[in-house]
N, CA, C and O atoms as a Tinker XYZ file with bonds, in Angstrom:
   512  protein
     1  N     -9.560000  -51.611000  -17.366000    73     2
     2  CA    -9.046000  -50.258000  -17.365000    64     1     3
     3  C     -8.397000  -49.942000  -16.020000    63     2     4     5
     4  O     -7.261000  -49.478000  -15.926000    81     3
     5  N     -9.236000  -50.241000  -14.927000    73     3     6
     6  CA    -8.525000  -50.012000  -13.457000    64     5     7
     7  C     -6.858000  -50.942000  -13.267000    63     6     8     9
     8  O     -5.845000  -50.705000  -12.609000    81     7
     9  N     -7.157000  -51.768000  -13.972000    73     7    10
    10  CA    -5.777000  -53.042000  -13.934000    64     9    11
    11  C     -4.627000  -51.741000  -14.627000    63    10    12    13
    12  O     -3.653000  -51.152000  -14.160000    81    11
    13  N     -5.345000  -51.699000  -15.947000    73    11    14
    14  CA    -4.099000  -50.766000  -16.691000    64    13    15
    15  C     -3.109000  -49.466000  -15.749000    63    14    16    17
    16  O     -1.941000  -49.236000  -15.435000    81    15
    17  N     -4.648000  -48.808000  -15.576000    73    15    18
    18  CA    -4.187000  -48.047000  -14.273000    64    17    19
    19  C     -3.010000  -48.305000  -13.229000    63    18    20    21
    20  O     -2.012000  -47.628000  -12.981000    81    19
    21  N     -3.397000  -49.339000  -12.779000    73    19    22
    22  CA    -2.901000  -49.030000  -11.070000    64    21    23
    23  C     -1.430000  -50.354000  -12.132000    63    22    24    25
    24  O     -0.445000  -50.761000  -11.515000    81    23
    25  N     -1.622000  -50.663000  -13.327000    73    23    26
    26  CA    -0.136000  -51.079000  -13.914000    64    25    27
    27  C      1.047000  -49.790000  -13.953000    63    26    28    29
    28  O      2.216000  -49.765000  -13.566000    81    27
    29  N      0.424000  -49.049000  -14.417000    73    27    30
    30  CA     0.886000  -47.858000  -15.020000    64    29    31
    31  C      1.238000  -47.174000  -13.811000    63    30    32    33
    32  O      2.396000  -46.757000  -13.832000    81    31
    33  N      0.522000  -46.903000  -12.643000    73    31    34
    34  CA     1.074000  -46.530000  -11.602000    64    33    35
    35  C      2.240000  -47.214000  -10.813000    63    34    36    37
    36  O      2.971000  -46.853000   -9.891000    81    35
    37  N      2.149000  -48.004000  -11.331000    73    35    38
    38  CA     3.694000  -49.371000  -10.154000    64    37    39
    39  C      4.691000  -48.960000  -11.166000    63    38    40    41
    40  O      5.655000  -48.536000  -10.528000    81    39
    41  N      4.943000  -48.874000  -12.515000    73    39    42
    42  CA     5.613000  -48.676000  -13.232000    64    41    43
    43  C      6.619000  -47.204000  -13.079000    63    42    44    45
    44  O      7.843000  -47.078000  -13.094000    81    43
    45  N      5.372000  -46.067000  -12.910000    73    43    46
    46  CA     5.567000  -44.848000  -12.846000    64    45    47
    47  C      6.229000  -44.314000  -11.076000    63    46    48    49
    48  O      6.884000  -43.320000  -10.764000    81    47
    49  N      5.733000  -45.400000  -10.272000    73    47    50
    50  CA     7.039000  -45.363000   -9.055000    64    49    51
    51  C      8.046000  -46.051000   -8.943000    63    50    52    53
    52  O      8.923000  -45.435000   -8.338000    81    51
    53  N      8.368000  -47.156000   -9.277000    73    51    54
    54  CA     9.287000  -47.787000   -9.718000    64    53    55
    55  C     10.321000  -46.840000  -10.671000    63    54    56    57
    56  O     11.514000  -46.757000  -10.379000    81    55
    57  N      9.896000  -46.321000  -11.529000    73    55    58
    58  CA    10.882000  -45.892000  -12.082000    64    57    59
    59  C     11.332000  -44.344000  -11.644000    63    58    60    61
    60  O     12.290000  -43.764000  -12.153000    81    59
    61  N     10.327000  -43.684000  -10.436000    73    59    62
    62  CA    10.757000  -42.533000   -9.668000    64    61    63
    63  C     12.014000  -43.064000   -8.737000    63    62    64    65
    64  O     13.164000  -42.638000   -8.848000    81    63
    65  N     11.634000  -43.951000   -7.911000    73    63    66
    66  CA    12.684000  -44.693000   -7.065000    64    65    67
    67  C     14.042000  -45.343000   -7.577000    63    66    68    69
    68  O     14.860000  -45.724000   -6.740000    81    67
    69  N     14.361000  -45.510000   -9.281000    73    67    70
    70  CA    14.998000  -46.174000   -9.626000    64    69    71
    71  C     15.970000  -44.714000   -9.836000    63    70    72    73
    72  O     17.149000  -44.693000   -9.481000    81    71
    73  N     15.477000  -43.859000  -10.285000    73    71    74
    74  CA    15.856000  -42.468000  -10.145000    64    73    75
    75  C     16.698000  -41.487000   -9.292000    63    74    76    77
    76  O     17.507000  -40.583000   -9.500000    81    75
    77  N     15.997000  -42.231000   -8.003000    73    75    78
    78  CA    16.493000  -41.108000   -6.655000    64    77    79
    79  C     17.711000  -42.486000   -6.213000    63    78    80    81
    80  O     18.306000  -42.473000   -5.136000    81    79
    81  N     17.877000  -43.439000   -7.112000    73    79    82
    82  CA    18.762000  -44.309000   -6.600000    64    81    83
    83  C     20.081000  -44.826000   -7.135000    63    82    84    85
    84  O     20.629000  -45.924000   -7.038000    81    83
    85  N     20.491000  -43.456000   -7.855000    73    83    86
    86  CA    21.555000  -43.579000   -8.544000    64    85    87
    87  C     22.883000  -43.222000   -8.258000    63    86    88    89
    88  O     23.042000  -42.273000   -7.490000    81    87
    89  N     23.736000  -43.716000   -8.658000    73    87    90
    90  CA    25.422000  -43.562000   -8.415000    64    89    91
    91  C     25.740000  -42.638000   -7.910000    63    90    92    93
    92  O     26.398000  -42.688000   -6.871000    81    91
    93  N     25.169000  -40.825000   -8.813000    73    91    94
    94  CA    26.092000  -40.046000   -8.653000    64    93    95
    95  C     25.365000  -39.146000   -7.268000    63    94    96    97
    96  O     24.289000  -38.555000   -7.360000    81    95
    97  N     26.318000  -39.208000   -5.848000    73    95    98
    98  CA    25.727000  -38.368000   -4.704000    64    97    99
    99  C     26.969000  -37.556000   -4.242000    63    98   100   101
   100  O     28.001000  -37.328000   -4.875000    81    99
   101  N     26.593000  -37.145000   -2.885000    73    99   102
   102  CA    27.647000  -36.725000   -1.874000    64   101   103
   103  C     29.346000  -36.853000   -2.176000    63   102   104   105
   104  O     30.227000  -35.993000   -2.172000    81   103
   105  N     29.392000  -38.755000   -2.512000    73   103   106
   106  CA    30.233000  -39.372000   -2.292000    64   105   107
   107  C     31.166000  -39.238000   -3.213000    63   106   108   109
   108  O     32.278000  -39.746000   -3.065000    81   107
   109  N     30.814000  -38.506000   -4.328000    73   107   110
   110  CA    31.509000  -38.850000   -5.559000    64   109   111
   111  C     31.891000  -37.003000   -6.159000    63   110   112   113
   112  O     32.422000  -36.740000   -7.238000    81   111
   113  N     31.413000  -35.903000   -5.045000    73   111   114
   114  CA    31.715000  -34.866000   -5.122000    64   113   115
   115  C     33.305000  -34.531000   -4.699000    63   114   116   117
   116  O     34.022000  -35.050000   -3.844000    81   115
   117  N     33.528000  -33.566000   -5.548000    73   115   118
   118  CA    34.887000  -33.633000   -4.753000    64   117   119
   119  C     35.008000  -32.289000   -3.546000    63   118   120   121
   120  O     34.262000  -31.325000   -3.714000    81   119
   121  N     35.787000  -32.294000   -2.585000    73   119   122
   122  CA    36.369000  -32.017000   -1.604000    64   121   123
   123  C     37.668000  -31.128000   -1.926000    63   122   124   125
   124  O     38.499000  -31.339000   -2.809000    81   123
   125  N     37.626000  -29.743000   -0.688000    73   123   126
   126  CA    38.610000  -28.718000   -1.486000    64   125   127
   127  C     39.480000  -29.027000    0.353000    63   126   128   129
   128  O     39.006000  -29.787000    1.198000    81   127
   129  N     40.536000  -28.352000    0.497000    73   127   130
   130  CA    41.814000  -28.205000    1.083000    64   129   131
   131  C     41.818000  -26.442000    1.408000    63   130   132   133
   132  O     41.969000  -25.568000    0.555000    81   131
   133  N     41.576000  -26.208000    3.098000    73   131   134
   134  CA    41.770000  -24.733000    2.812000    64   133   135
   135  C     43.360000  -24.635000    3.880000    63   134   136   137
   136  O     43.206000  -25.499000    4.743000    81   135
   137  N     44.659000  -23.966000    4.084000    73   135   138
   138  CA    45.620000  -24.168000    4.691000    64   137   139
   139  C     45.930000  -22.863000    5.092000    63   138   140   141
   140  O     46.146000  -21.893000    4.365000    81   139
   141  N     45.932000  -22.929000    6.376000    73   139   142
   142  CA    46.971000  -21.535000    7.027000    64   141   143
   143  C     48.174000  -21.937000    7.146000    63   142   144   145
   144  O     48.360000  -23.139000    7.337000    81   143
   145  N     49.083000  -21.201000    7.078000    73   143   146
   146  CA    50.334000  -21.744000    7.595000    64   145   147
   147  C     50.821000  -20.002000    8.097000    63   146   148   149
   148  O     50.370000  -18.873000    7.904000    81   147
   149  N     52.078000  -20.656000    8.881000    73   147   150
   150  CA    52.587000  -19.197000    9.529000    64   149   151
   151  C     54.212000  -19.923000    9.323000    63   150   152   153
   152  O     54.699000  -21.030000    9.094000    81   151
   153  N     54.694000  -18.396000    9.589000    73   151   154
   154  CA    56.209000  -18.833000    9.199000    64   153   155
   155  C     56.770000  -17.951000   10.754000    63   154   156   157
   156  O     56.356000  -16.818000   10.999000    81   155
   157  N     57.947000  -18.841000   11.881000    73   155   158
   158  CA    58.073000  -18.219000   12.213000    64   157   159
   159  C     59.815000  -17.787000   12.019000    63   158   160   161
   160  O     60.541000  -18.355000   11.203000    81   159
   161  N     60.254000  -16.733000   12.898000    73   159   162
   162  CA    61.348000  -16.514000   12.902000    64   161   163
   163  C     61.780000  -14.964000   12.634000    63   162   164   165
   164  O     60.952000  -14.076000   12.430000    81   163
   165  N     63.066000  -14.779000   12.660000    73   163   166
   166  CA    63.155000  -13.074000   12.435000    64   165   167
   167  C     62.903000  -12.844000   10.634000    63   166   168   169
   168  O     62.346000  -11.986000    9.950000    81   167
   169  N     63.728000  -14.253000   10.325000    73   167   170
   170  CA    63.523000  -13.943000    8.690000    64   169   171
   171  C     62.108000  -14.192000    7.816000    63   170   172   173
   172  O     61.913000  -14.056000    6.609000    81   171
   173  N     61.352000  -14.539000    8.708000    73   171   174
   174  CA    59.593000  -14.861000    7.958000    64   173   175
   175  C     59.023000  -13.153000    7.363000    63   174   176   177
   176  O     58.129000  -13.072000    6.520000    81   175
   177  N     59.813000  -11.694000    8.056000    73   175   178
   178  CA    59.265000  -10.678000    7.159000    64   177   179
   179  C     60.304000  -10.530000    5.787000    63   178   180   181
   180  O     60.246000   -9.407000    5.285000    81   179
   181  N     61.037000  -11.277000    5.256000    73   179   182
   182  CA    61.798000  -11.284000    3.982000    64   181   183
   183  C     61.211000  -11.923000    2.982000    63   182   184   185
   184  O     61.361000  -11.712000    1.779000    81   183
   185  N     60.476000  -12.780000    3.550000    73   183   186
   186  CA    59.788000  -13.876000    2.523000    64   185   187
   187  C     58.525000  -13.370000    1.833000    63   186   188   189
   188  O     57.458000  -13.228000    2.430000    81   187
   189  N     58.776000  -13.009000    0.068000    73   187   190
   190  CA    57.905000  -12.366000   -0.486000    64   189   191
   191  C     56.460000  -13.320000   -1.363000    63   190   192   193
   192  O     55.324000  -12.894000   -1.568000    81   191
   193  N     57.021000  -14.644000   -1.719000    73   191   194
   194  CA    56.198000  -15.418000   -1.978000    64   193   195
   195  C     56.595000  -17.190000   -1.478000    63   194   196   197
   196  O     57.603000  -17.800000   -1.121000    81   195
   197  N     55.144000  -17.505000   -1.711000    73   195   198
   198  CA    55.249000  -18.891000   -1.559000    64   197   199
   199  C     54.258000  -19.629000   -2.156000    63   198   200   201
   200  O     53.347000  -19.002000   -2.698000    81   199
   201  N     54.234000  -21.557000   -2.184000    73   199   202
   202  CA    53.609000  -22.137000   -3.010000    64   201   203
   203  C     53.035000  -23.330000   -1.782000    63   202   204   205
   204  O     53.668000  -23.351000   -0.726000    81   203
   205  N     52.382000  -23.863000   -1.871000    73   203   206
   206  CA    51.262000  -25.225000   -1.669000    64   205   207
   207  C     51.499000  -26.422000   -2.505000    63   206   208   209
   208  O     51.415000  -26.623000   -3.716000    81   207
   209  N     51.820000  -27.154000   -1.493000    73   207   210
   210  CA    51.834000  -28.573000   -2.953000    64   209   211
   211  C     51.487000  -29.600000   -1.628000    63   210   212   213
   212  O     51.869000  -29.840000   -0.483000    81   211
   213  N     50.391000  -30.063000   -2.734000    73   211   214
   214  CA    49.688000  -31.197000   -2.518000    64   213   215
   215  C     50.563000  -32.997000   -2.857000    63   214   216   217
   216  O     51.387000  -32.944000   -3.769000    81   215
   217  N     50.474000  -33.725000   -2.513000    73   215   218
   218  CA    50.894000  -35.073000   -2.872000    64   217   219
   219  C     49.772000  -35.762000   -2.154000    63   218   220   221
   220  O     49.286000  -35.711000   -1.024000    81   219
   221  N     49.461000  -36.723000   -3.755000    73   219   222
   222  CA    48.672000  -37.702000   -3.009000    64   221   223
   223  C     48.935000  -38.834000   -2.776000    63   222   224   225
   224  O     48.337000  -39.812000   -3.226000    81   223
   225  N     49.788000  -38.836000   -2.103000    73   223   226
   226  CA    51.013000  -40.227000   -1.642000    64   225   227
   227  C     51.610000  -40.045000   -0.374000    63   226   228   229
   228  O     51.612000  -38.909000    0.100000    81   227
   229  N     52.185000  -41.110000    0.336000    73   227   230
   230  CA    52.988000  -40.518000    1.342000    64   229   231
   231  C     54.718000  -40.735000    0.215000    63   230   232   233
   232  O     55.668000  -39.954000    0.160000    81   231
   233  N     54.568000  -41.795000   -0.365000    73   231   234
   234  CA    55.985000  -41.801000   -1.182000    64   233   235
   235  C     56.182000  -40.823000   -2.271000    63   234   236   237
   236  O     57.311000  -40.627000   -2.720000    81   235
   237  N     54.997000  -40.111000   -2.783000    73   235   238
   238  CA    55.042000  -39.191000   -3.782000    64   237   239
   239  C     55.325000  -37.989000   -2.640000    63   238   240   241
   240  O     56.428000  -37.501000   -2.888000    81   239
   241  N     54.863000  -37.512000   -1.771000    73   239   242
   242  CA    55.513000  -36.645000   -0.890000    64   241   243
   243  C     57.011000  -36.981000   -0.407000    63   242   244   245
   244  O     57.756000  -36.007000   -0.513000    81   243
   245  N     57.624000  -38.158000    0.106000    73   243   246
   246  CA    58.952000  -38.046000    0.045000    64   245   247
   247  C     59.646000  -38.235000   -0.975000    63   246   248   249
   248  O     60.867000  -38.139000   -0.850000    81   247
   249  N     59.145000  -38.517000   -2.111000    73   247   250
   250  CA    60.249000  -38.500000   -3.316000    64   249   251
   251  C     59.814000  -37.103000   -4.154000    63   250   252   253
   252  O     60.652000  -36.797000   -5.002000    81   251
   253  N     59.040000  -36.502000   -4.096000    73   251   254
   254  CA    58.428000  -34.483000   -4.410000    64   253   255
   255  C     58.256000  -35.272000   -6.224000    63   254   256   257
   256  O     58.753000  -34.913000   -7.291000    81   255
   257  N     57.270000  -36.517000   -5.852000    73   255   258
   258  CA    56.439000  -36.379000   -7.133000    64   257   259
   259  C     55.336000  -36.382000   -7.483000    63   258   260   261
   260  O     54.587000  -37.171000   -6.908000    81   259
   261  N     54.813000  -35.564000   -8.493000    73   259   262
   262  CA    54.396000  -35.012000   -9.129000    64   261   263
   263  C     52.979000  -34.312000   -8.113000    63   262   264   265
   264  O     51.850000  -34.803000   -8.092000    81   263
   265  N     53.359000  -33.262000   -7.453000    73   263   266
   266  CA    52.731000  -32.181000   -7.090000    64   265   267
   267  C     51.610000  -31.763000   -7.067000    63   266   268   269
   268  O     51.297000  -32.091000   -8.211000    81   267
   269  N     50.550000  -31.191000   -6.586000    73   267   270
   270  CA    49.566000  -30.197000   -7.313000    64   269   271
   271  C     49.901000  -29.096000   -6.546000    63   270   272   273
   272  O     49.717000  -28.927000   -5.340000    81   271
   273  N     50.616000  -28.069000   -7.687000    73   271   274
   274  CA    51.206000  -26.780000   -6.736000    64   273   275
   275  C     49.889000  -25.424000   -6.453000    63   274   276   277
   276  O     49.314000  -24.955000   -7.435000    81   275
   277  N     49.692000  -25.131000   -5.610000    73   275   278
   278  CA    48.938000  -23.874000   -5.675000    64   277   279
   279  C     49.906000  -22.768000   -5.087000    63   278   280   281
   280  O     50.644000  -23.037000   -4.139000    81   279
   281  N     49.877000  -21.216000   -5.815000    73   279   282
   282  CA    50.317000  -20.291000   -4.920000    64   281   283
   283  C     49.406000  -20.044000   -3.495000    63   282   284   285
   284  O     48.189000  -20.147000   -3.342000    81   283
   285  N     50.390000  -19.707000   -2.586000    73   283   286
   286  CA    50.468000  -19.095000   -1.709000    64   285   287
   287  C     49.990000  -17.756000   -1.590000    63   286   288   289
   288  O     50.273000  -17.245000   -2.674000    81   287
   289  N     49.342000  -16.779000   -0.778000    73   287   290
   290  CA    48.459000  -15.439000   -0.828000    64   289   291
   291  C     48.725000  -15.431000    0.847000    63   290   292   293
   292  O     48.608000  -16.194000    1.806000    81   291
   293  N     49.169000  -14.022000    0.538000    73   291   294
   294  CA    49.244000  -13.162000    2.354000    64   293   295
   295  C     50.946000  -13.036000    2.836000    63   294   296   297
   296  O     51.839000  -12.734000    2.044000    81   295
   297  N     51.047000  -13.176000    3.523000    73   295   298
   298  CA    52.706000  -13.134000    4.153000    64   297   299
   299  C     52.930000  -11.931000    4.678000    63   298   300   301
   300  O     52.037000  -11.196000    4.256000    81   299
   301  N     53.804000  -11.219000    5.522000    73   299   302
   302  CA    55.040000  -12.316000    5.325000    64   301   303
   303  C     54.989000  -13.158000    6.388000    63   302   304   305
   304  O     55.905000  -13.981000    6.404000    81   303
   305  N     54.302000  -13.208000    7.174000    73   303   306
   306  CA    54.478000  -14.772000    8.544000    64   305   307
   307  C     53.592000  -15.280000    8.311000    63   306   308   309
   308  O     53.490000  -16.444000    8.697000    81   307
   309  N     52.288000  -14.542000    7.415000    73   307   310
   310  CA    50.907000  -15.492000    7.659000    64   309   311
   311  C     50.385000  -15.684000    6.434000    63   310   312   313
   312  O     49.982000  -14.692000    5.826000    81   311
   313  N     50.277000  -17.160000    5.756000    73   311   314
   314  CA    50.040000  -17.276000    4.449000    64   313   315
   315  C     48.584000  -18.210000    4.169000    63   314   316   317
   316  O     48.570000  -19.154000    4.959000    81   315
   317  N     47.681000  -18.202000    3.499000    73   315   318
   318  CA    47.131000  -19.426000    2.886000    64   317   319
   319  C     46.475000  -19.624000    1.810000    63   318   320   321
   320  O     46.271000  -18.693000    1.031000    81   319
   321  N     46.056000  -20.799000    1.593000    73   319   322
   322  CA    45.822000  -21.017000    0.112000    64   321   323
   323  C     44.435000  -22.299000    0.183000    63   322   324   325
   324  O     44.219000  -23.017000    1.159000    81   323
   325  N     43.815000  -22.304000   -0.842000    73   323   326
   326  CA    43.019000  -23.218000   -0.642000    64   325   327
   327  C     43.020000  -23.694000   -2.323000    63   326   328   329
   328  O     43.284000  -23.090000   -3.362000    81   327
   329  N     42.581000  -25.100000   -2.005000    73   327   330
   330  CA    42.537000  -25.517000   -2.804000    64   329   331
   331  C     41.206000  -26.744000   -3.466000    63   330   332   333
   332  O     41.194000  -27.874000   -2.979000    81   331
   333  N     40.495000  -26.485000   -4.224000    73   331   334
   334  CA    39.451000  -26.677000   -4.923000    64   333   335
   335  C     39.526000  -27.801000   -5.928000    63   334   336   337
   336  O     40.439000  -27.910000   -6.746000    81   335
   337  N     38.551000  -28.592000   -5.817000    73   335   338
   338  CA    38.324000  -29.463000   -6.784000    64   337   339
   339  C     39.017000  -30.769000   -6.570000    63   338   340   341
   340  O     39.439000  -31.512000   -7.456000    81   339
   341  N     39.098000  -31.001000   -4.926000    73   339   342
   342  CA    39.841000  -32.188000   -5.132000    64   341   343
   343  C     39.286000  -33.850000   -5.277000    63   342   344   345
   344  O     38.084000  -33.957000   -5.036000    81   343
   345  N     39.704000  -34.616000   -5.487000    73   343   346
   346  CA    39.081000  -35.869000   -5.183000    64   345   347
   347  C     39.163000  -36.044000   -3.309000    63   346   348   349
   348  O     39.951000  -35.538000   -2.510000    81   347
   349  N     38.288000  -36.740000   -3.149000    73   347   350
   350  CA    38.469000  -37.322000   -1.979000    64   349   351
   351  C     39.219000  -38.443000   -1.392000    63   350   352   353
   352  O     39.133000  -39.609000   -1.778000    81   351
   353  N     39.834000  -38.086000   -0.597000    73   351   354
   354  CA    41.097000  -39.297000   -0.197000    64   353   355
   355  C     42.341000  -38.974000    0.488000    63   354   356   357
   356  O     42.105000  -37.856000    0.947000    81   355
   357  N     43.230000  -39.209000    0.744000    73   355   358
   358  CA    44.584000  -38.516000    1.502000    64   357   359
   359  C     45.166000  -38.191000    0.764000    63   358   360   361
   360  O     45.321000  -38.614000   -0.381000    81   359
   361  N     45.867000  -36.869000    1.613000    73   359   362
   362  CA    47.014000  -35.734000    0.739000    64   361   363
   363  C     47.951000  -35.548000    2.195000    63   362   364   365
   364  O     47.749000  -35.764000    3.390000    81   363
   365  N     49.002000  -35.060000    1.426000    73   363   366
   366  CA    49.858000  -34.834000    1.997000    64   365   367
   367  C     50.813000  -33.324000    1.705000    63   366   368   369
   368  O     51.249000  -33.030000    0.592000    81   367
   369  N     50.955000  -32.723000    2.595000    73   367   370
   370  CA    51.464000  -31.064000    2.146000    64   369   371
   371  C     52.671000  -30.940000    2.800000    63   370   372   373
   372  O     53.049000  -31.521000    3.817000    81   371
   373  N     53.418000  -29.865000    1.897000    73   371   374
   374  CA    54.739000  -29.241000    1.407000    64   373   375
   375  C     54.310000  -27.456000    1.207000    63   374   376   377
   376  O     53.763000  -26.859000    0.280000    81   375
   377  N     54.833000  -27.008000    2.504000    73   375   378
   378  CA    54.757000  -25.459000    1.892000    64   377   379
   379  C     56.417000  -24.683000    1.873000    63   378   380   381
   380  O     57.372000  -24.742000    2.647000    81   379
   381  N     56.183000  -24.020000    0.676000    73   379   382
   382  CA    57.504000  -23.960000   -0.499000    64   381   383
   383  C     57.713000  -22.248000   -0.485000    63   382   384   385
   384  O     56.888000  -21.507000   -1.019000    81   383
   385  N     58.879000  -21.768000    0.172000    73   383   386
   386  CA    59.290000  -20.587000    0.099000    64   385   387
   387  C     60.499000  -20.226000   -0.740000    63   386   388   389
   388  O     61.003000  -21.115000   -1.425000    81   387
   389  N     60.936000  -19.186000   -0.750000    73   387   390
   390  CA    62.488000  -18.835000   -1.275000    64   389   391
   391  C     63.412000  -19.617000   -1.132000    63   390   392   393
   392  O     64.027000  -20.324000   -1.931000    81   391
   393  N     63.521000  -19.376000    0.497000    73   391   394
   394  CA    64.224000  -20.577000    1.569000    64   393   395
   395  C     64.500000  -21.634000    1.960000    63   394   396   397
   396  O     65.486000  -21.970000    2.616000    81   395
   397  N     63.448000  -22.389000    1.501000    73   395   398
   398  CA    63.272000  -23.795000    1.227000    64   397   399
   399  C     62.010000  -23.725000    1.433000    63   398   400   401
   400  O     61.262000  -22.749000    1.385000    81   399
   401  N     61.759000  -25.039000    1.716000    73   399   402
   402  CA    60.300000  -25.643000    1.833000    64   401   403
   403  C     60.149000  -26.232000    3.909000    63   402   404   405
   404  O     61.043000  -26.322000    4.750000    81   403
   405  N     58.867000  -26.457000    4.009000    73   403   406
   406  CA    58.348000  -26.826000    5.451000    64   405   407
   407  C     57.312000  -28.254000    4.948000    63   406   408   409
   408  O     56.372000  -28.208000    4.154000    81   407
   409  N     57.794000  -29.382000    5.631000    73   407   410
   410  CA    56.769000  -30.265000    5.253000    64   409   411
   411  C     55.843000  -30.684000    6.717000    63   410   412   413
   412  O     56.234000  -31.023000    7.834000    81   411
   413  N     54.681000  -30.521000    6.244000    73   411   414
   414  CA    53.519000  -30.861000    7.191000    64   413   415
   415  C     53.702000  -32.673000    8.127000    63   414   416   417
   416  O     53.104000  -33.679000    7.743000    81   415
   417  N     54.470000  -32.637000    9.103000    73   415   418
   418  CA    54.343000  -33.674000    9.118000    64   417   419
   419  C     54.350000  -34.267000   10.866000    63   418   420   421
   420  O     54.854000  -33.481000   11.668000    81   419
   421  N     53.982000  -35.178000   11.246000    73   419   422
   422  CA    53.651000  -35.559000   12.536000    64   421   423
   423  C     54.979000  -35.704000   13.674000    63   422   424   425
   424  O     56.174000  -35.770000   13.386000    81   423
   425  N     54.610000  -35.720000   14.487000    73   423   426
   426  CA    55.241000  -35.473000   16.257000    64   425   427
   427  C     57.152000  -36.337000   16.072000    63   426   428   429
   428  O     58.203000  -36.021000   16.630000    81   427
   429  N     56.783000  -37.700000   14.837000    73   427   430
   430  CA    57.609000  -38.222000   14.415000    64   429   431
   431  C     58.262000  -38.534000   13.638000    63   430   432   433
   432  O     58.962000  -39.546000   13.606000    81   431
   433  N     58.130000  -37.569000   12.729000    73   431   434
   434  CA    59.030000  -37.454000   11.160000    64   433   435
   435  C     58.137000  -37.905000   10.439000    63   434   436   437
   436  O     58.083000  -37.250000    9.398000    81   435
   437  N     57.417000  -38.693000   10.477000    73   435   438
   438  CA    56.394000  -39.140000    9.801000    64   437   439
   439  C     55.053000  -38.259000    8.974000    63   438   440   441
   440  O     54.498000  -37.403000    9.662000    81   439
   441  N     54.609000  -38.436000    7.719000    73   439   442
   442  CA    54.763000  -37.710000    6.889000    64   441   443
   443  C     52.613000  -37.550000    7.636000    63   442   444   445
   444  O     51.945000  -38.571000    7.795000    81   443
   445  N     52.085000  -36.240000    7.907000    73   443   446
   446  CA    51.124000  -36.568000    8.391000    64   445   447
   447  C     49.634000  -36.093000    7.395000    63   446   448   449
   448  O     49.456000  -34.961000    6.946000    81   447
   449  N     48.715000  -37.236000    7.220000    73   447   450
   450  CA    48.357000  -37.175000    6.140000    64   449   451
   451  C     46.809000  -36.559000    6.593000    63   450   452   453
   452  O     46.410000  -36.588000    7.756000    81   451
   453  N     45.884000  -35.899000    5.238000    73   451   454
   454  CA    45.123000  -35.150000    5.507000    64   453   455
   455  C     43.936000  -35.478000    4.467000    63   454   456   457
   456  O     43.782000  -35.159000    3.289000    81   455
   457  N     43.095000  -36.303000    5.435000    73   455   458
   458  CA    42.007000  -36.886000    5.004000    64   457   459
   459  C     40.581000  -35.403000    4.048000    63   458   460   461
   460  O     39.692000  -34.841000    4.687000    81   459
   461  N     40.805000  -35.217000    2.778000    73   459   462
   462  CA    39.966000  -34.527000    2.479000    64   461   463
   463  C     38.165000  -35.568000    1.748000    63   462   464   465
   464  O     38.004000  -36.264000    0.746000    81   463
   465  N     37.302000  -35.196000    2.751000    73   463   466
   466  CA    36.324000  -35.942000    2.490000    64   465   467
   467  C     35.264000  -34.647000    1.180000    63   466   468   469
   468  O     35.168000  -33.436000    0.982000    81   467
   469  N     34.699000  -35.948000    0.625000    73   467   470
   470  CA    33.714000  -35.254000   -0.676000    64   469   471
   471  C     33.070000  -34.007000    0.023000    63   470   472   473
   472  O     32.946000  -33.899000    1.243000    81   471
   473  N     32.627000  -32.967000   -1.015000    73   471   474
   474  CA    31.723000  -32.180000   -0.743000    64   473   475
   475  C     32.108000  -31.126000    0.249000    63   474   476   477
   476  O     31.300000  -30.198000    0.295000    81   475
   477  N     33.240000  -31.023000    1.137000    73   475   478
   478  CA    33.324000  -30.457000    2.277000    64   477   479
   479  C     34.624000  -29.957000    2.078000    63   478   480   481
   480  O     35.158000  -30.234000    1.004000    81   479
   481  N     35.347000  -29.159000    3.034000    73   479   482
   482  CA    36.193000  -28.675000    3.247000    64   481   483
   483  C     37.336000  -28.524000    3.733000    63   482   484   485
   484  O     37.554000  -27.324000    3.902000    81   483
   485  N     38.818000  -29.656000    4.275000    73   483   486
   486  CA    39.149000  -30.108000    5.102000    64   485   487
   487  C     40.352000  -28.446000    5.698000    63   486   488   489
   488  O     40.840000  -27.655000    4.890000    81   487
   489  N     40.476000  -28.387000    6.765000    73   487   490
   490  CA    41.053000  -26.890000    7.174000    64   489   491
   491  C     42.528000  -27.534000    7.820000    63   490   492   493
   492  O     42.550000  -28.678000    8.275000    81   491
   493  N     43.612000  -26.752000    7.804000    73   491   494
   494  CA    45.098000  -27.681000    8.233000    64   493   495
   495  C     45.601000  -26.421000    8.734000    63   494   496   497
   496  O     45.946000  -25.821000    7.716000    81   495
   497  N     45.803000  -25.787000    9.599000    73   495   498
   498  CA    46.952000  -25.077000   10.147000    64   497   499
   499  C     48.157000  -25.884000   10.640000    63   498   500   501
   500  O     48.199000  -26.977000   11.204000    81   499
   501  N     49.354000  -24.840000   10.182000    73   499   502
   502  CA    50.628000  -25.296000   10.118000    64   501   503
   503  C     51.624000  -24.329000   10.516000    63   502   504   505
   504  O     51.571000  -23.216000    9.993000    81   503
   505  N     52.412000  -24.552000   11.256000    73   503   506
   506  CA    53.894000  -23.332000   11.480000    64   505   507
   507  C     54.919000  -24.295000   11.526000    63   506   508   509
   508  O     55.091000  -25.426000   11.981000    81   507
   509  N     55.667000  -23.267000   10.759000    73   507   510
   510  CA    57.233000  -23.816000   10.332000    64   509   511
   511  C     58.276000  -22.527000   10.488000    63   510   512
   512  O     59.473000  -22.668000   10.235000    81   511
């Protein structure tokens, strides 16, 4: 009877531990995008709306395919938008006015990319 026991007990942690040791964690949550951007210039109080677009490419950002657009909220120089539910991994942003568009991008033309990690929040201020 004590054998059965202390069987039944190895069994019954074993399969607690097999439990707390599964696939779905942290890692596999997704990660949201929150963005300020400012617009400057005399004409940034004309500008009545604007949009957010995501690319998760650096070539899908220079060829403007296929998007994840969010509106834009606030203006007229100071706008942002956040965006929810993303996978985790690099993005790349495009903010989209009347006027044209402003692309987020580094010191050298180069398209600058924005590591959003699981679970968390990645924050990007931008002026154009």
């Amino acid at each position: 009877m004590r054998r059965l026991l202390r069987h039944f007990t190895t069994l019954a942690c074993a399969a607690l531990l097999a439990g707390c040791a599964s696939d779905t964690g942290p890692s596999d949550a997704p990660g949201a995008l929150h963005a300020e951007i400012t617009l400057a210039g005399a004409s940034a109080d004309q500008v009545r709306a604007g949009e957010l677009r995501l690319y998760g490419s650096a070539s899908d950002f220079e060829d403007e395919v296929a998007p994840r657009r969010t509106p834009l909220e606030g203006g007229p120089a100071a706008w942002r938008a956040t965006v929810a539910e993303l996978a985790p991994g690099t993005y790349y942003l495009r903010a989209c006015f009347d006027f044209g568009c402003g692309d987020y991008r580094t010191e050298t033309g180069a398209p600058r990319p924005i590591a959003v990690t699981a679970g968390r929040t990645t924050e990007v201020t931008a002026a154009f």
